[in-house]
C-alpha positions as MATLAB code, in Angstrom:
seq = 'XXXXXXXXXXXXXXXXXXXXXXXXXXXXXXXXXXXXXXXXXXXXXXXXXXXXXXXXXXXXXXXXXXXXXXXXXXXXXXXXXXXXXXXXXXXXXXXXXXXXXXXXXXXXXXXXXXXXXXXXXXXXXXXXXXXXXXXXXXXXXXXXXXXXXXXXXXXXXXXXXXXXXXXXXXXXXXXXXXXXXXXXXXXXXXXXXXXXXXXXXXXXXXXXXXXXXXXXXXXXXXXXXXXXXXXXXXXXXXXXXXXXXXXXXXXXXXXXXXXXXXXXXXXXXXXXXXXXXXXXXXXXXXXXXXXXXXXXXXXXXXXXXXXXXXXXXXXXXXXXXXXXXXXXXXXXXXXXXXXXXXXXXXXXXXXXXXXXXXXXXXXXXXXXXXXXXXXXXXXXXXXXXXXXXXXXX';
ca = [
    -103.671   63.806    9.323;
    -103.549   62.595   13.375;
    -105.108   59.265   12.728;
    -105.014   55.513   10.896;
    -107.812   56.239    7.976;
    -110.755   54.030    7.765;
    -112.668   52.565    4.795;
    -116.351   54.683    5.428;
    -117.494   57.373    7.379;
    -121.466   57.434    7.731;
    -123.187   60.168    9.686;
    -126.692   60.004   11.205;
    -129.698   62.006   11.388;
    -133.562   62.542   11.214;
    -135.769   63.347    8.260;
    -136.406   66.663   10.428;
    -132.645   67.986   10.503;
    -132.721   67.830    6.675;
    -136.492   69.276    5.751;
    -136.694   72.784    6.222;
    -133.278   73.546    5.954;
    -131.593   74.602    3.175;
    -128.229   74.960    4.898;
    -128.161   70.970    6.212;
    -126.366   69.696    2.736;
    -123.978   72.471    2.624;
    -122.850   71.485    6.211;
    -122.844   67.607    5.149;
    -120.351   68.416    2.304;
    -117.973   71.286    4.200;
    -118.041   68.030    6.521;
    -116.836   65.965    4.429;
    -119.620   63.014    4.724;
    -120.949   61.604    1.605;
    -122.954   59.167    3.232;
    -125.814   59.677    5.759;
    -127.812   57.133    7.568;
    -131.461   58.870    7.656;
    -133.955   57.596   10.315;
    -137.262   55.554    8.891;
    -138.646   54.478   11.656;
    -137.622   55.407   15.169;
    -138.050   55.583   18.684;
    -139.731   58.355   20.279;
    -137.352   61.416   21.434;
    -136.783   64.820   22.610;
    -134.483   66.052   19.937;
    -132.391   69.292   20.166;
    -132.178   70.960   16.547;
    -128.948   73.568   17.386;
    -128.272   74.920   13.673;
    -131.625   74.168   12.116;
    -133.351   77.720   10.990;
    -137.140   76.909   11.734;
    -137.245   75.200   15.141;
    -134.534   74.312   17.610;
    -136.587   71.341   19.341;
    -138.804   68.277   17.844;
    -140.691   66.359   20.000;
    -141.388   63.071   18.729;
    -143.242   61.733   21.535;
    -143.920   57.970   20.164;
    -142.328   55.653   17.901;
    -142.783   55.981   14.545;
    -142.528   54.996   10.966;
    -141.572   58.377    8.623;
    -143.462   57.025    6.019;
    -146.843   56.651    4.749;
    -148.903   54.072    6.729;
    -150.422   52.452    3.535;
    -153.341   50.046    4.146;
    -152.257   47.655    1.616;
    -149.106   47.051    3.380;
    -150.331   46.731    7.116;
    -153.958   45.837    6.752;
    -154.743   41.828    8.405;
    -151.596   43.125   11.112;
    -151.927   42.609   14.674;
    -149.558   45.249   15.214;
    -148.731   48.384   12.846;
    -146.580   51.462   13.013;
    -148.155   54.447   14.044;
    -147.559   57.870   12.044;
    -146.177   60.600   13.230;
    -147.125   64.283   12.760;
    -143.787   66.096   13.527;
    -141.647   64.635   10.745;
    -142.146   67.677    8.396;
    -144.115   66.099    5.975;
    -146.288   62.892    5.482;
    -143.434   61.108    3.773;
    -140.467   62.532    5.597;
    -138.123   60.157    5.155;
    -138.441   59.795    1.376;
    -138.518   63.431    1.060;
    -135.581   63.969    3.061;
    -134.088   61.137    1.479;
    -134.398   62.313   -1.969;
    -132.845   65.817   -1.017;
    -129.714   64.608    0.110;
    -129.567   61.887   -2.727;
    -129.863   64.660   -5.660;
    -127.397   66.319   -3.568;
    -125.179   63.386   -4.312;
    -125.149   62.180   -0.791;
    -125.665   58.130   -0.249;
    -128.546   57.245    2.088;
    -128.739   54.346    4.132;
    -132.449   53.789    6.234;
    -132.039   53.837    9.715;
    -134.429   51.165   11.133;
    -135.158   51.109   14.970;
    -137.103   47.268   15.234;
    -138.170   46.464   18.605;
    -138.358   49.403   20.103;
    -142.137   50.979   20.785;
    -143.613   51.762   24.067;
    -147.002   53.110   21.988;
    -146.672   49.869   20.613;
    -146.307   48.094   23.788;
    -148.738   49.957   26.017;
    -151.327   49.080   23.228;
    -150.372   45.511   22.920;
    -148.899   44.324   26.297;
    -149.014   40.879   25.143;
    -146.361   40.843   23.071;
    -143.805   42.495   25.078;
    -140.662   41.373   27.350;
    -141.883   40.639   30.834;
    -139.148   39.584   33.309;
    -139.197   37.032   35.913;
    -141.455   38.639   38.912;
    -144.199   39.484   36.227;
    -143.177   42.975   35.353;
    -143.802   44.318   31.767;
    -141.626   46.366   29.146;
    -143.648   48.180   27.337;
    -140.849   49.757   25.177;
    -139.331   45.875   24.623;
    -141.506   44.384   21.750;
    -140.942   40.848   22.094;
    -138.466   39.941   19.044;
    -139.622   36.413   18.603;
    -143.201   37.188   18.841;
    -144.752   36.373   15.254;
    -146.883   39.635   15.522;
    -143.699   41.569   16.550;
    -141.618   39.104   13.648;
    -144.342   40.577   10.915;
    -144.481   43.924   12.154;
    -140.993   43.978   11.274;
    -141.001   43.015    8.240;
    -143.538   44.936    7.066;
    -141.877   48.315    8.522;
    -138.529   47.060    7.111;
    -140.347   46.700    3.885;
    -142.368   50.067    4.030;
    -139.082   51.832    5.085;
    -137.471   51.391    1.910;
    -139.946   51.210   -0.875;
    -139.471   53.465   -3.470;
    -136.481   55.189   -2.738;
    -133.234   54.684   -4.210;
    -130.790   53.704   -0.906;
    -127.916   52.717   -0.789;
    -128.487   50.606    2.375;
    -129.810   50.214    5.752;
    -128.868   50.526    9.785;
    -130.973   48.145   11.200;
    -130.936   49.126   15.405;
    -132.864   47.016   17.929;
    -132.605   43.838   15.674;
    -133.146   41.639   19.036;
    -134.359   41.781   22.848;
    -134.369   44.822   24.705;
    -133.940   44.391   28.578;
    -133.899   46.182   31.444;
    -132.077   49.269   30.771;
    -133.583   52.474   29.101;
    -133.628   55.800   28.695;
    -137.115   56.603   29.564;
    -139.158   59.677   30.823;
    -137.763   60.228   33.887;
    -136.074   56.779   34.539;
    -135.594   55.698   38.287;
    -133.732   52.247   37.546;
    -130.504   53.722   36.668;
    -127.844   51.538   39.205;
    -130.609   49.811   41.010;
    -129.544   46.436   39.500;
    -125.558   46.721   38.654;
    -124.000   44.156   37.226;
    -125.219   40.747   37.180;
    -128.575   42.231   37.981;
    -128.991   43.561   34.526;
    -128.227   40.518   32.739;
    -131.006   38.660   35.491;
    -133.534   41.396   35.212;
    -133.198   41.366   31.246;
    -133.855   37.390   30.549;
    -137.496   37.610   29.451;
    -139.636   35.155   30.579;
    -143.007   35.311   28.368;
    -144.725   31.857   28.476;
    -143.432   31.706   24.635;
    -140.096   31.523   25.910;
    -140.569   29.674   29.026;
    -141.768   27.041   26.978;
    -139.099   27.128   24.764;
    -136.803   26.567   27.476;
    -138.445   23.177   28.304;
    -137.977   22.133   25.120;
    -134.534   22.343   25.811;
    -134.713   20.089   28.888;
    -134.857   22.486   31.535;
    -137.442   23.082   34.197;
    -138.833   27.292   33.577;
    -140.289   27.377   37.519;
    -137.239   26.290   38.711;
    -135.055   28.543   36.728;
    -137.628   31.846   37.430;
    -137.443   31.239   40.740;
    -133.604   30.767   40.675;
    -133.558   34.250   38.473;
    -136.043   35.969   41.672;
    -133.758   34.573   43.800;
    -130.389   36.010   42.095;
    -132.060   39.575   41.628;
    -133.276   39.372   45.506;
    -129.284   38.166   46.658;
    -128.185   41.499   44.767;
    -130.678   43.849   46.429;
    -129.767   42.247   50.001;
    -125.779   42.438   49.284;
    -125.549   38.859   49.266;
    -124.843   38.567   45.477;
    -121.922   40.736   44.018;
    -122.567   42.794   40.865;
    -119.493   40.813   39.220;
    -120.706   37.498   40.053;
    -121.428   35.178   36.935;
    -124.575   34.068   35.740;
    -123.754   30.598   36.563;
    -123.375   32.087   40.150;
    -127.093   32.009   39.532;
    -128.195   29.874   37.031;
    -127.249   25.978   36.096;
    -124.773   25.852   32.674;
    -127.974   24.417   31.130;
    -130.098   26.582   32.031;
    -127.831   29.729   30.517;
    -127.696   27.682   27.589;
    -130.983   27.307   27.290;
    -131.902   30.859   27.656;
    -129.182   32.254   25.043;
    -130.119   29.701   22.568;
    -133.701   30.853   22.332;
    -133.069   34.426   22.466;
    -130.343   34.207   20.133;
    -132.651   31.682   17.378;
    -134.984   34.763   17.601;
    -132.506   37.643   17.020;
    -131.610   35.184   14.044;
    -134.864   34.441   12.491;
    -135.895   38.497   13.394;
    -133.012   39.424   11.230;
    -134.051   36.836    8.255;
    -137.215   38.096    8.328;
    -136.373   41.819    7.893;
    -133.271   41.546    5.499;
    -135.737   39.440    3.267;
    -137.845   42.530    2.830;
    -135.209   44.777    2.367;
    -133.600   42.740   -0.157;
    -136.590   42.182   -1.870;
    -136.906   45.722   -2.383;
    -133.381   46.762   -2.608;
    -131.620   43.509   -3.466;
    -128.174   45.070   -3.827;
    -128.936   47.037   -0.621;
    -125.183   47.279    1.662;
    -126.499   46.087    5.046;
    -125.315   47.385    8.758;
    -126.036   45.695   11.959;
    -126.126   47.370   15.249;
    -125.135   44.898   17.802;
    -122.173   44.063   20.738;
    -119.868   40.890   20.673;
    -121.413   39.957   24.695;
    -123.764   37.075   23.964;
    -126.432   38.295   27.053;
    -126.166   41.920   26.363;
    -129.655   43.272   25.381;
    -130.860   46.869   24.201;
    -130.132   48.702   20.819;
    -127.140   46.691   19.797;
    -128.270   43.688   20.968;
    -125.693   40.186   21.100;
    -123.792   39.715   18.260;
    -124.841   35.573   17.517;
    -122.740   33.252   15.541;
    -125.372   33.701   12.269;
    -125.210   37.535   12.200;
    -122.093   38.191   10.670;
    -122.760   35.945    7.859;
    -125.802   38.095    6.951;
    -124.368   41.214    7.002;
    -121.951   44.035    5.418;
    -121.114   45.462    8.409;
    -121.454   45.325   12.551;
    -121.640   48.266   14.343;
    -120.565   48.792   17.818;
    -121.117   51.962   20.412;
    -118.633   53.623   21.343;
    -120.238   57.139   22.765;
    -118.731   56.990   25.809;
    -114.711   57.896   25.391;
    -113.644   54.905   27.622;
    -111.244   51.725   27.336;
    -114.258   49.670   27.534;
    -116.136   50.501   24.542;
    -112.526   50.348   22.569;
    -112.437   47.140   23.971;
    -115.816   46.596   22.999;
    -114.814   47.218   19.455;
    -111.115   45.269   19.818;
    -113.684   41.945   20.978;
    -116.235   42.574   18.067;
    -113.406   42.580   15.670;
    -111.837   39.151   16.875;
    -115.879   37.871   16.534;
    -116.282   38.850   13.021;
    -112.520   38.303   11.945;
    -111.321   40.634    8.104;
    -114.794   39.025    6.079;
    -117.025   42.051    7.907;
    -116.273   45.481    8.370;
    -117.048   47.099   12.096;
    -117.978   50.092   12.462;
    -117.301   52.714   15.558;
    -120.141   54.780   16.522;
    -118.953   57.601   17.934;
    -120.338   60.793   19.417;
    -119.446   64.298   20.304;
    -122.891   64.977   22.599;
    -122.247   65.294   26.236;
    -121.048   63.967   28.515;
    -118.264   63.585   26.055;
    -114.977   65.877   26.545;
    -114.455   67.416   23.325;
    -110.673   67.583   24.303;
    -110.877   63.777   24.410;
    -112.627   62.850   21.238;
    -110.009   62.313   18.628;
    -107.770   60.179   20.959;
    -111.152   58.088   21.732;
    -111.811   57.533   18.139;
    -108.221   57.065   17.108;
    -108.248   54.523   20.083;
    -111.781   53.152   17.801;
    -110.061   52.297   14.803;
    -106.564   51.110   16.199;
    -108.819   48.232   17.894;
    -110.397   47.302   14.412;
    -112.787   49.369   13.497;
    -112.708   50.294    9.661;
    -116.327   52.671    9.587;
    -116.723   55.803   11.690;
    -120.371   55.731   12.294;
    -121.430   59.910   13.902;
    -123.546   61.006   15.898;
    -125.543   63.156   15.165;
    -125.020   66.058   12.312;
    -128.845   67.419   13.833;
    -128.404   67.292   17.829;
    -125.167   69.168   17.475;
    -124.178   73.077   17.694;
    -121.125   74.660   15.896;
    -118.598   73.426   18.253;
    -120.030   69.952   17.813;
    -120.231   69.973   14.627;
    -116.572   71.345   13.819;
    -115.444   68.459   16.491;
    -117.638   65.962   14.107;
    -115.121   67.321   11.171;
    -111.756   66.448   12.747;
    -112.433   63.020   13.392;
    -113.218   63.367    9.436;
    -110.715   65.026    9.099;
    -108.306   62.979   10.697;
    -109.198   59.389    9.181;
    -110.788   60.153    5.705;
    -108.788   58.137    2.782;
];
């Protein structure tokens, strides 16, 4: 054994990697994973199925809950989750759930919350906008109350009825300017500071949430326009600070609100899931920077108090992300696990990947989170079962 061991090793995958396939347990167990966090409700995606035997690509071209959409649970919503057809059945994450559970496998739901661009094209209005007027659509807006409900009620839907061990809650705050969508043209376009400028949303909610807090939201808009314009022109450096831009108050003001609605957005969801599954082991996807937006959304000073575990990225095999996980460990202190989640997909060097994750868990992380037992091929997968390998008790 190369490595320090760690407390849990959790893999991830779709309902679709395990339906159809009679092989996918088989490969779980020569693994070595005992423990699989399934998706419920997810993100739309292009997903490569290498080793499955009936297709080798799923297009899941919207968001979607893997469940039933019952009216009893989303009727008198302004927003609901949309179905999706590709899954491989109408209840594919139960199904799939229940295979690898009479297999003996733990299953944890896999909850992507604000996420949605069906759900934001169809409801602009309760979306991220930034501050020249653009829209999000992906980017539900997390303190919305229709967005605050819709989460709960997918949260809810996502578990009933099936005997979990836990949940992965992803996207449990504000999305901002950065994503991975069809054909994205933003990529570098706003380094830096410009990211965390471009990201502070600005809905009239928000704005006026900010002058509760004693601070004027023209006057800070225009100061964010005016930061994001400095970067474009080269007269703002992508390492300046936001207070290179914005007054202290001002920052304040805009981390307090967005961090009171990652809070309550969290309440809200672990509610339902407890009230389902009360003894249900709860993971949070987040990052220990207080403006960082996106799938692991800020870390705030409430989360780790609500949770089991925090789970950081660390796909790409550099210092920062094991610094990343070093910070999110001094954050949380030895009361809440952390979790690495690594990956083996490209642009990763396979040659690299065990010194990376080594790297992981010598900075504090205690969980191996992987990624992904259905995007990968052979050599992925056989790269997946080192780093078990390596730091299994």
């Amino acid at each position: 054994m190369s490595g320090r061991t760690v407390d849990r090793i959790v893999a991830h995958a779709y309902p679709w990697d395990v339906l159809g396939d009679p092989h996918f347990v088989d490969r779980a167990r020569t693994l070595g994973v005992a423990e699989i966090s399934l998706a419920a409700s997810y993100h739309s995606t292009r997903a490569a199925t290498p080793l499955h035997p009936a297709h080798k690509v799923v297009d899941a071209h919207h968001a979607a809950l893997y469940r039933p959409i019952r009216p009893a649970a989303w009727d008198g919503h302004a927003v609901t989750a949309r179905a999706a057809t590709w899954g491989g059945s109408e209840d594919a994450f139960a199904d799939a759930a229940r295979i690898l559970i009479d297999a003996g496998i733990r299953v944890n739901a896999w909850i992507v919350l604000s996420h949605s661009t069906i759900l934001g094209h169809a409801h602009p209005d309760v979306t991220v906008v930034n501050c020249f007027g653009d829209r999000y659509p992906y980017a539900l807006a997390p303190g919305h109350p229709d967005i605050v409900r819709y989460a709960r009620t997918l949260a809810a839907e996502s578990v009933r009825g099936v005997d979990l061990h836990g949940v992965s809650i992803e996207a449990c705050g504000q999305l901002g300017i950065a994503h991975v969508g069809p054909h994205e043209k933003t990529d570098g376009a706003f380094p830096g500071i410009g990211d965390t400028l471009m990201s502070i949303s600005c809905t009239e909610r928000e704005r006026a949430l900010w002058a509760e807090r004693g601070v004027d939201p023209d006057k800070m808009t225009a100061k964010l326009r005016a930061g994001v314009d400095a970067l474009a022109m080269g007269t703002l450096a992508a390492d300046a600070a936001i207070t290179d831009v914005l007054g202290e108050a001002e920052a304040d003001a805009v981390l307090s609100v967005r961090h009171a609605d990652a809070d309550a957005l969290r309440g809200a969801v672990l509610g339902a899931v407890r009230a389902e599954i009360p003894s249900a082991r709860v993971t949070l996807h987040c990052h220990p920077n207080p403006w960082k937006t996106g799938p692991s959304p800020a870390l705030t000073s409430a989360a780790s108090g609500d949770v089991d575990a925090v789970l950081v990225s660390a796909w790409p095999g550099t210092a920062e992300t094991v610094a990343v996980t070093k910070d999110t460990r001094a954050i949380v202190g030895e009361t809440v696990d952390v979790g690495a989640y690594v990956s083996v997909l490209p642009p990763k060097n396979l040659d690299d990947v065990s010194g990376h994750v080594a790297a992981t868990v010598a900075a504090g992380a205690n969980e191996l989170h992987l990624y992904h037992l259905g995007l990968v091929n052979k050599v992925q997968l056989d790269a997946l079962g080192r780093i078990v390998g390596d730091h299994s008790l």
